[in-house]
C-alpha positions as CSV (number, residue, x, y, z in Angstrom):
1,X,-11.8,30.9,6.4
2,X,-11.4,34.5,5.1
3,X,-7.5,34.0,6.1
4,X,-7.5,31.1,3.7
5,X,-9.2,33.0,0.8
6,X,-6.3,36.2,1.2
7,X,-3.4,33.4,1.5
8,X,-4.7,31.4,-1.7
9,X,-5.5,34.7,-3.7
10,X,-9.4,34.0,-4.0
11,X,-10.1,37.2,-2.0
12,X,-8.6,40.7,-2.4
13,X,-8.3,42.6,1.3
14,X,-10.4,45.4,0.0
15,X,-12.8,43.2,-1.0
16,X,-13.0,41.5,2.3
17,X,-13.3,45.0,3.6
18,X,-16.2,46.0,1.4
19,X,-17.7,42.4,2.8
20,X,-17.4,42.9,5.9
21,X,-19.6,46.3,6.1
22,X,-22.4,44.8,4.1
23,X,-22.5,42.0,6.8
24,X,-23.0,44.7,9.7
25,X,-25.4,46.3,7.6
26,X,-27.1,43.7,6.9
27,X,-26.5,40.6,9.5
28,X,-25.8,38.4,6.8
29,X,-23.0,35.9,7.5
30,X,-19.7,37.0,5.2
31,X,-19.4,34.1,3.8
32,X,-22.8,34.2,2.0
33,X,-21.9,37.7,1.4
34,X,-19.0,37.0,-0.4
35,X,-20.7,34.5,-2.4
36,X,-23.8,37.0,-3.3
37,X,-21.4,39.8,-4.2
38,X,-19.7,37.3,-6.5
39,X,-15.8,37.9,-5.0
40,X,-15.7,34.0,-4.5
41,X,-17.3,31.4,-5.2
42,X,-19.5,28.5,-3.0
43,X,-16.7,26.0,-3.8
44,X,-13.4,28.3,-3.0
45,X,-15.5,29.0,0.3
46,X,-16.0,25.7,1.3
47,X,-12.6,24.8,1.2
48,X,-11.6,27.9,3.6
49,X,-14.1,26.4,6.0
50,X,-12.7,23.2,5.5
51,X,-9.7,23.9,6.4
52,X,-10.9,26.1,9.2
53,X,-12.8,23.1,10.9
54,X,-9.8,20.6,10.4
55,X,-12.0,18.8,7.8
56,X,-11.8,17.5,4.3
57,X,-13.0,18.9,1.0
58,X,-13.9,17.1,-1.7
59,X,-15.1,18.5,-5.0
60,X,-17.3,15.6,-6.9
61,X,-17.2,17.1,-10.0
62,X,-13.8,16.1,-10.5
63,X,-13.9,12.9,-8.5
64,X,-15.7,9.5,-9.0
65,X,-17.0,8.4,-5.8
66,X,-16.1,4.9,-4.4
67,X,-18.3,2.4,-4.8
68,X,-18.1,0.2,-1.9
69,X,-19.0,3.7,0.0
70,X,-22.2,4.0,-2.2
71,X,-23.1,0.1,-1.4
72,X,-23.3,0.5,2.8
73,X,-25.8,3.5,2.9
74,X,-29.4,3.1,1.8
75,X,-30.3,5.5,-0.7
76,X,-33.4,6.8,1.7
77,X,-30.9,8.0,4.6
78,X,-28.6,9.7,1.5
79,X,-31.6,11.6,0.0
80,X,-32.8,12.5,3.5
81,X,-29.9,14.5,4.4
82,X,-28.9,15.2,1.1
83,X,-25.5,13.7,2.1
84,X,-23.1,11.3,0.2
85,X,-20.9,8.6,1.1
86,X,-18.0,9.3,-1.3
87,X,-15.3,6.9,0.3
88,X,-15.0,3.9,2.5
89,X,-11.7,2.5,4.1
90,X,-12.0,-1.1,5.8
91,X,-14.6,0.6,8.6
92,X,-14.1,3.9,8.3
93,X,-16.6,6.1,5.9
94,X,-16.5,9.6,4.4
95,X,-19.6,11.4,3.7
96,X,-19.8,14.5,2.0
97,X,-22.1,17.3,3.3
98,X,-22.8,20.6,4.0
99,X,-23.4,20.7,7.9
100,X,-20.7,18.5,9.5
101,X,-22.2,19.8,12.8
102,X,-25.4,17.3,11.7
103,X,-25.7,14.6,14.4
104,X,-28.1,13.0,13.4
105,X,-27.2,12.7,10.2
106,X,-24.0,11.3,11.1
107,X,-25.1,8.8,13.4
108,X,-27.5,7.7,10.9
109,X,-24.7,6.8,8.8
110,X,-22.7,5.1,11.1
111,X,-25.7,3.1,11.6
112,X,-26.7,2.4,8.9
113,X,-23.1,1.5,7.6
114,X,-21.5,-0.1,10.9
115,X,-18.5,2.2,9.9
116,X,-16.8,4.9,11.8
117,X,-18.0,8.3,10.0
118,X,-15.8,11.6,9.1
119,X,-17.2,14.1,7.6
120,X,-16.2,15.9,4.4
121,X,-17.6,19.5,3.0
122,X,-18.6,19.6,-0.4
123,X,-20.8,22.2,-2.6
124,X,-24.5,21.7,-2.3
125,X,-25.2,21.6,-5.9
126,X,-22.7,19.0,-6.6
127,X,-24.2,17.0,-3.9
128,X,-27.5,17.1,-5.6
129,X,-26.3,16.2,-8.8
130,X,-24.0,13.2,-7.8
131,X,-27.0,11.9,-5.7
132,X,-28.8,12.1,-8.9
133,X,-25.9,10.3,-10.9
134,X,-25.2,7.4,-8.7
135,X,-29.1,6.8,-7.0
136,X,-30.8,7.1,-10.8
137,X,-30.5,6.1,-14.3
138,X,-27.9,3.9,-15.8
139,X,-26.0,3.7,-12.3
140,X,-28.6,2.3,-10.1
141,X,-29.7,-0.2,-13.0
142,X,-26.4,-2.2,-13.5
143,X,-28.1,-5.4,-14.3
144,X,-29.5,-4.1,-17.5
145,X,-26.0,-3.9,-19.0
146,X,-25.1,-6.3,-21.8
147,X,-22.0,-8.7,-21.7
148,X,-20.0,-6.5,-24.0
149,X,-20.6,-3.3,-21.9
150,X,-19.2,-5.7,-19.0
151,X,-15.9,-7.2,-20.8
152,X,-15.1,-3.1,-22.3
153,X,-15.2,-1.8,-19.1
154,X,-13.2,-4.5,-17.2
155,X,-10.6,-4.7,-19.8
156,X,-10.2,-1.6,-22.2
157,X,-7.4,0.9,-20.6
158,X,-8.4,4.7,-20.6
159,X,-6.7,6.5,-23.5
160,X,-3.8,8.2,-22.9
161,X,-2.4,5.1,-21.4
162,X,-1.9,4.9,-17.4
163,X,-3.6,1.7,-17.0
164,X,-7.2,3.6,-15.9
165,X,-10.4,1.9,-16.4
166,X,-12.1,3.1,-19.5
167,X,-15.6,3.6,-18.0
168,X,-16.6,4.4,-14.4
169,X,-15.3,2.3,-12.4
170,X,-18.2,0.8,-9.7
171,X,-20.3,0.8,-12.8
172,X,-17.8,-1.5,-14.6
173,X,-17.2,-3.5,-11.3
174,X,-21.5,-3.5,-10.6
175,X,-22.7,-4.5,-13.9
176,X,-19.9,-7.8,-13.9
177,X,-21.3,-8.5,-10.1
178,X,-24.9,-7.8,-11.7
179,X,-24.5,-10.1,-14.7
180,X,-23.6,-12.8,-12.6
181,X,-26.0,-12.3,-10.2
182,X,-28.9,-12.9,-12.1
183,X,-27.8,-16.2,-13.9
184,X,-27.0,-17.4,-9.9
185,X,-30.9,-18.1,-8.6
186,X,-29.2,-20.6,-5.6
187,X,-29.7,-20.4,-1.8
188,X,-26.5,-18.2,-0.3
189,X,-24.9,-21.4,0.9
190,X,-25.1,-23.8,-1.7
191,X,-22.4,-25.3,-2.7
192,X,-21.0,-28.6,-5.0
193,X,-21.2,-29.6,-8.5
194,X,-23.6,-26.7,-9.4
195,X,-20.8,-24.1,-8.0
196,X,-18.2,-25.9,-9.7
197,X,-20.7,-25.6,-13.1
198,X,-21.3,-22.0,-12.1
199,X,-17.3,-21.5,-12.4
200,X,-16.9,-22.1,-15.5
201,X,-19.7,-20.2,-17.0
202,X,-18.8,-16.8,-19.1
203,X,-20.6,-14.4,-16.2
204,X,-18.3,-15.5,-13.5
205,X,-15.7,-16.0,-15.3
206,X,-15.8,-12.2,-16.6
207,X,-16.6,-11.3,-12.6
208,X,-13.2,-12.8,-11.7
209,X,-11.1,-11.4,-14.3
210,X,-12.6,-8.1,-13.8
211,X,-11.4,-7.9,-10.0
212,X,-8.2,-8.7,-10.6
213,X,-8.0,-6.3,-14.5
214,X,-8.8,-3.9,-11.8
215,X,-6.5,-4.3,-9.4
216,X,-3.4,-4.2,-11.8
217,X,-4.6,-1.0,-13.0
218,X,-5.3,0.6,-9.8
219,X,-1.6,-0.6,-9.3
220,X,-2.7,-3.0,-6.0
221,X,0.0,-5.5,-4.5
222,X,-2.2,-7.5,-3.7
223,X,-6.0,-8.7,-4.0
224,X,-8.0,-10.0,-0.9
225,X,-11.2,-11.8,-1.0
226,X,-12.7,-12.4,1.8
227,X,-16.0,-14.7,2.6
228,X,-17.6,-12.3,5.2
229,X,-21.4,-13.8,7.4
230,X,-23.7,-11.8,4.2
231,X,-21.2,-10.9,1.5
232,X,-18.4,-11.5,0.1
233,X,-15.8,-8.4,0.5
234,X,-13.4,-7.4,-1.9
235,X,-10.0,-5.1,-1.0
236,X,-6.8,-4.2,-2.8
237,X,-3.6,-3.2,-1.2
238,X,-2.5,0.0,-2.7
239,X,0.9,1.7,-1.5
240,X,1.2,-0.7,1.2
241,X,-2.6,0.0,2.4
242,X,-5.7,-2.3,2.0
243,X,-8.8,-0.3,1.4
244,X,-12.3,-2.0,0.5
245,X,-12.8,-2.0,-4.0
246,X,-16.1,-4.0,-3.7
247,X,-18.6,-6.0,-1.9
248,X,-19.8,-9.2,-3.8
249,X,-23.2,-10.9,-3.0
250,X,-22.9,-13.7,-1.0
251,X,-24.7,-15.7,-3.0
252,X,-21.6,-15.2,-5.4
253,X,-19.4,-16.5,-3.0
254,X,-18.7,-20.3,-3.6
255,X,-18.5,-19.7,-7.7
256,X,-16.3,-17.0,-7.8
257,X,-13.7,-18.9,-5.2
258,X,-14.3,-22.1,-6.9
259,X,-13.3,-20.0,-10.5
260,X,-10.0,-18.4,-8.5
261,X,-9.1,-21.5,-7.6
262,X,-9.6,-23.2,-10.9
263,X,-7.7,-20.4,-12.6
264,X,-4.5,-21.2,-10.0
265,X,-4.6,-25.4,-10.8
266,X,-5.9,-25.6,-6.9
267,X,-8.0,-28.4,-5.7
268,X,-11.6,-26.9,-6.0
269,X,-12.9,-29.9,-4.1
270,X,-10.6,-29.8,-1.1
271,X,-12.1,-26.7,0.9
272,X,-10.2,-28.1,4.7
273,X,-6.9,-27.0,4.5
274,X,-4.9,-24.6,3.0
275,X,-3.8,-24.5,-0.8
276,X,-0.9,-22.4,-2.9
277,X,-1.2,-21.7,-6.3
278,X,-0.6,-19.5,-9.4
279,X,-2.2,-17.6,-12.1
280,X,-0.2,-16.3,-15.0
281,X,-1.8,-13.7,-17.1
282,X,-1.3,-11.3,-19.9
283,X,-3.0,-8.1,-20.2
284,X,-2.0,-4.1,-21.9
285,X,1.0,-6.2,-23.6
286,X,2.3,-7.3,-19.7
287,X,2.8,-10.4,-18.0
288,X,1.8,-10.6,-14.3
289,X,2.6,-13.8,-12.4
290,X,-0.6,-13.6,-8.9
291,X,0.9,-15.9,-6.0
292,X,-2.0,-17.3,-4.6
293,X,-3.1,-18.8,-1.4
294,X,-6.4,-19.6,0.2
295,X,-7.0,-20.6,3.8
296,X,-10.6,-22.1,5.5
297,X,-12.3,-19.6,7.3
298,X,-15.8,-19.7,9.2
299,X,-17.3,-18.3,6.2
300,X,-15.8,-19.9,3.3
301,X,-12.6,-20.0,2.1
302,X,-10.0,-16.8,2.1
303,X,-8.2,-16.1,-1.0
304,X,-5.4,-13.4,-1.5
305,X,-3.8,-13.2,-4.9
306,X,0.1,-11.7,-4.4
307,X,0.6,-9.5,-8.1
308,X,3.9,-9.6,-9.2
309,X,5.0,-8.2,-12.6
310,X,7.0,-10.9,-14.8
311,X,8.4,-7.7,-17.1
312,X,9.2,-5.1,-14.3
313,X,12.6,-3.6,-14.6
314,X,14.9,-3.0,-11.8
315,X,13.9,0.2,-9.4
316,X,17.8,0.8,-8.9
317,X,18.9,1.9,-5.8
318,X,18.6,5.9,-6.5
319,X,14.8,5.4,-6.8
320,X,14.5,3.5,-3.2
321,X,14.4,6.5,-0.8
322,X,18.0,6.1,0.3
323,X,19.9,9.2,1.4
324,X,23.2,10.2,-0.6
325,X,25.5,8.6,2.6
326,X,23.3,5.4,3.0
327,X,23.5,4.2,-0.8
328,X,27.0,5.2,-1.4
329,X,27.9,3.2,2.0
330,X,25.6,-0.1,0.7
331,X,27.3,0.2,-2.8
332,X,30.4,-0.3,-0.4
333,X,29.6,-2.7,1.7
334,X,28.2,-5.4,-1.1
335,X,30.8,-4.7,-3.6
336,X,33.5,-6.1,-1.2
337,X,35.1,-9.7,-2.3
338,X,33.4,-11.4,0.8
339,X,31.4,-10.9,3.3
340,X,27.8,-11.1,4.9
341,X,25.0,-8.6,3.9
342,X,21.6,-8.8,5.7
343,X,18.7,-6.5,5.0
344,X,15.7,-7.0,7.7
345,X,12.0,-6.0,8.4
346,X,8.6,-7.7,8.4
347,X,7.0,-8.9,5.0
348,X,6.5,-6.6,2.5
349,X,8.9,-3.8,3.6
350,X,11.0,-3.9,0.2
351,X,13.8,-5.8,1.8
352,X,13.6,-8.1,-2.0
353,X,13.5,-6.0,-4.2
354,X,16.5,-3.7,-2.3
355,X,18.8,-6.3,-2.4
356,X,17.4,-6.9,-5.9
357,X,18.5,-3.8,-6.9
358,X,22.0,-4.6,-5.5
359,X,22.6,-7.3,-7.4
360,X,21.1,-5.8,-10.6
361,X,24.2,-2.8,-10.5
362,X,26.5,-5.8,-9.6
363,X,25.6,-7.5,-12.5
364,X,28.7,-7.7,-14.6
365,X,29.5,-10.0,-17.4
366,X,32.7,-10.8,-15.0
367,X,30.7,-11.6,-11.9
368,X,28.8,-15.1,-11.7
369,X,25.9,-14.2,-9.2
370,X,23.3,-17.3,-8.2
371,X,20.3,-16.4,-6.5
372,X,17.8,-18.2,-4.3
373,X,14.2,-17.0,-4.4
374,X,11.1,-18.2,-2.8
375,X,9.6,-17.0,-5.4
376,X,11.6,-15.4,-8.1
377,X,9.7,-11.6,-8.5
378,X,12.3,-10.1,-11.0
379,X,13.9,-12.0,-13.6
380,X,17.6,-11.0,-14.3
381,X,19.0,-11.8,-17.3
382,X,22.5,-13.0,-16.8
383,X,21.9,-13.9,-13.2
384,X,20.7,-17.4,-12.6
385,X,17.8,-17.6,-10.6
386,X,16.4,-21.0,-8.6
387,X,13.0,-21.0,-7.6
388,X,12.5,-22.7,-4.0
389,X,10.2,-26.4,-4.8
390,X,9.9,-27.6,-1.4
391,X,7.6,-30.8,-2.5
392,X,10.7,-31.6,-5.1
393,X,13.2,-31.2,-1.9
394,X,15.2,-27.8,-2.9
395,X,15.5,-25.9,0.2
396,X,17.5,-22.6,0.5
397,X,19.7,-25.1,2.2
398,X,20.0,-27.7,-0.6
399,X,19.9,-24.9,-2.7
400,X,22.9,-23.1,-1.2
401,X,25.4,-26.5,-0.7
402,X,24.7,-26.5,-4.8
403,X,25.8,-23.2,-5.0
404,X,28.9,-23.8,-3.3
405,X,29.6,-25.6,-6.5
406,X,29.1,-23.7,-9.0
407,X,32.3,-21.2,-9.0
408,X,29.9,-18.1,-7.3
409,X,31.0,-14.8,-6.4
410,X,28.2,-13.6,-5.5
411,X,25.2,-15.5,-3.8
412,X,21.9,-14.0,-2.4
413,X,19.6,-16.6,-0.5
414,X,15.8,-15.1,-0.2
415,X,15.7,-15.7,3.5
416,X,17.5,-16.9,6.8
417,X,14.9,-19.4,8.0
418,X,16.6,-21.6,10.3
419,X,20.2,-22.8,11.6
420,X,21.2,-25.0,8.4
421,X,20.8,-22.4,6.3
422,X,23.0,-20.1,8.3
423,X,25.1,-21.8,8.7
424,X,25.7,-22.6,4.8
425,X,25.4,-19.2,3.8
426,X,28.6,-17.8,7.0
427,X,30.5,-20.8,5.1
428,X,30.3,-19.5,2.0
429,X,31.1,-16.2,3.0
430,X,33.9,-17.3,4.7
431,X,35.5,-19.0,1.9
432,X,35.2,-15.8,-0.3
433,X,31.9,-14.9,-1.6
434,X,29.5,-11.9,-0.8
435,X,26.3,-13.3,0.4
436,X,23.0,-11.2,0.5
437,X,20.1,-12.2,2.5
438,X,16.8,-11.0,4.6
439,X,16.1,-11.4,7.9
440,X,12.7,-10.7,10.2
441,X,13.8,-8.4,13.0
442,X,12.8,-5.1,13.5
443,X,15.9,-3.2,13.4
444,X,19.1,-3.2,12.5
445,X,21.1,-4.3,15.3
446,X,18.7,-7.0,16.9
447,X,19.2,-9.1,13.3
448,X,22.8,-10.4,15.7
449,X,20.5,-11.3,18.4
450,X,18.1,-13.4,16.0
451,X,21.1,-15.1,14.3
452,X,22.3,-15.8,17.9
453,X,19.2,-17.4,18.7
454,X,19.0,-19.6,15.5
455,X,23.0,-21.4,17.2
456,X,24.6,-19.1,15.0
457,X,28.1,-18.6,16.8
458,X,29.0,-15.2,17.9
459,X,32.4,-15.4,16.5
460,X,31.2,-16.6,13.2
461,X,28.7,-13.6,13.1
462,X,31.6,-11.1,14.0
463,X,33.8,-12.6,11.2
464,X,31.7,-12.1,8.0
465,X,28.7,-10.2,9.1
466,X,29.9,-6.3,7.1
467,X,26.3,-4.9,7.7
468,X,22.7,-4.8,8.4
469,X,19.9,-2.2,6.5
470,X,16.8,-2.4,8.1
471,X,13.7,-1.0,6.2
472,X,9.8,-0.3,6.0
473,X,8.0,1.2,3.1
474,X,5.6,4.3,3.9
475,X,3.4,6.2,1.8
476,X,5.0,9.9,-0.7
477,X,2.6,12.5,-0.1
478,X,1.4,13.0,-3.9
479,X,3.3,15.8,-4.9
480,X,1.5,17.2,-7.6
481,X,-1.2,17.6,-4.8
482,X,0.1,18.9,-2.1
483,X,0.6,21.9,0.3
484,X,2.8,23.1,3.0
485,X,1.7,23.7,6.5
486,X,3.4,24.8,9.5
487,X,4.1,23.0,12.7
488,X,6.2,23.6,16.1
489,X,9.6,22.2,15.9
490,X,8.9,20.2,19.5
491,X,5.9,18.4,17.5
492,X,9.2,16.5,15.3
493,X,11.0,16.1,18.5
494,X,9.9,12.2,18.9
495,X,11.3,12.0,15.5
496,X,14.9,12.7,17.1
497,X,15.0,16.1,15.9
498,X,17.5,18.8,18.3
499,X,15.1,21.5,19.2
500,X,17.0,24.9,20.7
501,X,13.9,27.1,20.9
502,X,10.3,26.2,21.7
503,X,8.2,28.6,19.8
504,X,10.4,28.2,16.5
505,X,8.1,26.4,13.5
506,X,8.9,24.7,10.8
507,X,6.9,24.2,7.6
508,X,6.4,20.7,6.3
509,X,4.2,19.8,3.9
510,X,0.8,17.0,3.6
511,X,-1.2,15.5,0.3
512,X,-4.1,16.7,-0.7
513,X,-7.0,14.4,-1.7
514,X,-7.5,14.0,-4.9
515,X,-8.7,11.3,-8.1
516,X,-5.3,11.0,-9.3
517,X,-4.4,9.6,-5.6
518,X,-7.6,7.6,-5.0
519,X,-8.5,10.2,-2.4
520,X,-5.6,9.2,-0.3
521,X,-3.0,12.6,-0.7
522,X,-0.4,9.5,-1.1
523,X,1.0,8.2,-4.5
524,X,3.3,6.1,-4.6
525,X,6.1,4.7,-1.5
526,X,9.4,5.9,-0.4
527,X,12.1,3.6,2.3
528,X,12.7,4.1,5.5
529,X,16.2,2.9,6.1
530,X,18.9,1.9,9.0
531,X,22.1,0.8,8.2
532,X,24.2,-0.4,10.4
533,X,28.3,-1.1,9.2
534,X,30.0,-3.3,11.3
535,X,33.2,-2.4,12.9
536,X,36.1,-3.7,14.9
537,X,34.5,-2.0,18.1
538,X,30.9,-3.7,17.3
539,X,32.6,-7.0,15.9
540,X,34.5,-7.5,19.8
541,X,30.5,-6.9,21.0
542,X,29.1,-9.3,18.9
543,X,31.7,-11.9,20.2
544,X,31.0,-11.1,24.1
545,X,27.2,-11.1,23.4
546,X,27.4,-7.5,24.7
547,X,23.5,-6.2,25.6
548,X,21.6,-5.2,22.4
549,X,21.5,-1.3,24.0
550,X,25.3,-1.3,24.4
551,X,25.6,-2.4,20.3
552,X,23.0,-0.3,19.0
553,X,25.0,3.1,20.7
554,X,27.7,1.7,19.4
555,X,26.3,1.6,16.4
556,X,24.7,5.3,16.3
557,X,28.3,6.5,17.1
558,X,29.6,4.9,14.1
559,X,27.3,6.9,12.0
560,X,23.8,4.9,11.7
561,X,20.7,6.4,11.8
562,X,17.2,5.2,13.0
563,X,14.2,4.5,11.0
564,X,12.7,7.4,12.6
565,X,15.4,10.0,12.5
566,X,15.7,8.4,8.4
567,X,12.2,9.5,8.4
568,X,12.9,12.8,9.5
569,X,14.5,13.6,7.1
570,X,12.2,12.4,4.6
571,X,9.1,14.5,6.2
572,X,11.6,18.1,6.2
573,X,11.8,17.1,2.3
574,X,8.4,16.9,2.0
575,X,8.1,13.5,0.5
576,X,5.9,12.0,3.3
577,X,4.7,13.6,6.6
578,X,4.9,12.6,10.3
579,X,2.0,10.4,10.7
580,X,3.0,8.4,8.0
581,X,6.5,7.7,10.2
582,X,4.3,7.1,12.8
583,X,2.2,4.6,11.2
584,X,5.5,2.1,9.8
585,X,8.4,2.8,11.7
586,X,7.2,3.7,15.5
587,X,6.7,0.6,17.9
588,X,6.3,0.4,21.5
589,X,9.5,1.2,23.9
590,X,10.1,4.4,20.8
């Protein structure tokens, strides 16, 4: 701790000095001898301990505490140990408090909660007065708050722009839940025409366009809802992570998926089977398009709302995480006359909006690009764009022999689903385009085994195919919150880093929690990347079906790099850390 306070420059050595004799003089402990002599104060050493113990610190004067922590502790276990629940991640909750050594405090919580409890040290005093805040007064009486109180706090951005909630945000969230909780007196289960009435009145109606106001301006990629045995649970995917935003009454349930599904033209009365749908909205002078889809569960039906936004710009390659040698070789590879490009990795690892941003620098008033999409996230002007209508019959297939006649030089095709469109999109490179597409494999070199196993001939592959990127997408430590730490260089060896001497360290760096990152230490993500270029040694492979070990060596010796070793290099910048790598890029057989 007291190394913490000297490194920092909260404590002076002399006075540590000067502390340290009163504590043999006295017995006191020198932390509360520090404090009383007024060299630091009960925050700065908190944090010392904190870091001491291998714990977090969280000061709640600066934070607002999330509410679907507050919801899963009853207020008589929080005043009894004078300990809050300040943040709850799918089953995981962290409770501030003084003594982290309190057992039976913390198994009370976990109890009480069903969660998996860590710990967090925070000052006494602010405990007391957030208990205060969020257990009395205005915050514990949401229902008494009037409509327009509901619709300002859902709606209104914070000033100074940043697309933050103008009021607090589980009291914005808990008086629109409130509201329409008390014009909903029906058992938990009922459902059928009066749901379908209850959808269209003004409460739920506000409740539903609060979650999702809320999501866009916490910045979420997407919005589940998701019927659970005795409430309805609310979470958002932030930075590639779903985290819990709310729990809704179950009594809630049916009206609030009934409205969802009225807002994206679904069949409200069909509850069996599985529906798509859209929602287009308008909000801060923005348009968002939300991809929706709902499946049945046991509980009611699922519904997760995909946000997209209709206005967003191109990220440009620069901004995706790539290293100098890796965008300078794509910018290569895909401005050739011909050829096959293929960027791979499991939904949601960027592989979209990467080739995206490809087409967006070779957008040219010379070039005539056609595109493919299922659906179309980013609109292009001077690109035309065909969105995929599989009940009107337009397939990337159907899609692709249309292209073919259309004078294109370059094509990109959303995804390699099957043979047919393979094969269509190797003919067209062929006969002298530059096709882009994704592929689901998880690296780089196995995307020639997966066209293999779709017919694709291993000739045809070797002929066009100029290279493969694979990619995930991993949390940036926030770097206006963040500090540098040191570790033993054989701790990165797993990463594929050369370690010569043992006991060296090195000093990487971690987030810290904070409001501005939701608690997290992460804002924002950076890529991962592997790029694999073909040449004339892995072309005569790919013919002779060579064993996926033999190409992906000779791969590495042509100069690619692997997801974790790209990751590497990205924790030694101190733009993520290791356990982020860990978390998207390691698999089993690493």
């Amino acid at each position: 701790m007291t190394q913490f306070l000297l490194q920092k420059g909260y404590l002076k050595p002399e006075q540590l000095e000067e502390a340290k004799k009163v504590s043999q003089q006295t017995g006191q402990p020198v932390d509360r001898v520090l404090i009383s002599l007024n060299f630091v104060g009960e925050r700065e050493v908190l944090m010392g301990k904190a870091q001491e113990m291998g714990l977090g610190f969280v000061d709640l004067d600066r934070i607002t505490v999330d509410s679907s922590a507050l919801n899963v502790v009853p207020e008589r276990i929080v005043k009894a140990h004078n300990a809050l629940p300040v943040k709850k991640e799918g089953a995981h909750l962290w409770v501030a408090m003084t003594n982290p050594n309190n057992i039976v405090a913390l198994d009370d919580f976990k109890i009480a909660s069903g969660c998996r409890v860590t710990p967090v040290l925070a000052v006494a005093g602010a405990i007391d007065d957030s208990i205060k805040k969020y257990y009395s007064g205005a915050a514990a009486t949401p229902a008494a708050a009037t409509t327009t109180a509901v619709t300002a706090a859902a709606a209104t951005p914070a000033a100074g722009g940043g697309g933050a909630v103008a009021t607090n945000y589980s009291d914005a969230m808990r008086r629109a839940i409130a509201e329409a909780g008390v014009n909903r007196d029906l058992p938990a289960d009922a459902a059928g025409d009066d749901d379908e009435k209850m959808a269209e009145q003004a409460p739920i109606i506000r409740l539903a366009n609060a979650l999702i106001q809320q999501a866009i301006s916490d910045r979420a990629s997407d919005i589940h809802v998701e019927p659970l045995q005795r409430s309805v649970r609310v979470r958002y995917r932030v930075d590639g992570v779903l985290a819990e935003a709310m729990t809704v009454p179950r009594n809630l349930m049916a009206p609030l998926i009934s409205r969802l599904k009225i807002m994206s033209e679904m069949n409200i009365a069909e509850r069996r089977i599985p529906q798509d749908g859209r929602i287009e909205i308008r909000t801060n002078n923005k348009e968002y398009d939300l991809r929706v889809s709902s499946v049945p569960t046991p509980y009611g039906e699922k519904i997760v709302m995909r946000i997209l936004d209709k206005g967003s710009t191109m990220v440009g390659l620069q901004k995706l995480g790539f290293t100098d040698e890796n965008q300078i070789k794509i910018e290569e590879l895909t401005s050739q006359p011909n050829g096959f490009f293929l960027a791979t990795g499991p939904t949601g690892s960027g592989k979209t909006t990467t080739l995206n941003s490809v087409i967006n620098k070779l957008n040219t008033v010379g070039v005539n690009i056609l595109t493919a999409e299922d659906p179309v996230e980013y609109q292009m002007n001077g690109v035309a764009q065909v969105q995929m209508n599989k009940k009107a019959g337009l397939t990337f297939a159907t899609a692709l022999r249309a292209f073919l006649r259309q004078d294109p030089d370059i094509i990109m095709v959303g995804e390699i689903r099957d043979l047919e469109t393979a094969d269509i999109a190797i003919e067209a490179a062929l006969t002298g385009h530059m096709v882009l597409s994704t592929l689901h494999t998880n690296d780089a070199p196995s995307a020639v085994l997966r066209l293999g196993d779709m017919g694709v001939e291993p000739f045809l592959i070797a002929a066009v195919l100029v290279g493969v990127l694979a990619q995930r997408l991993g949390r940036r430590i926030d770097p206006n919150n963040r500090e540098p730490y040191e570790v033993p260089m054989t701790d990165l060896r797993r990463f594929g880093l050369e370690v010569t001497d043992p006991d060296e360290m090195v000093t990487i760096y971690r987030g810290i929690p904070a409001e501005t990152n939701r608690m997290t230490g992460y804002s924002g993500r950076t890529g991962f990347h592997e790029l694999m270029t073909i040449n004339s040694e892995i072309a005569e492979m790919i013919v002779r079906k060579a064993p996926l070990n033999d190409i992906k060596a000779a791969a590495k010796a042509n100069g690619m790099k692997e997801l974790r070793e790209d990751g590497l290099v990205k924790v030694l910048q101190g733009v993520t850390d290791p356990s982020e790598v860990m978390r998207v890029v390691f698999t089993a057989g690493y």
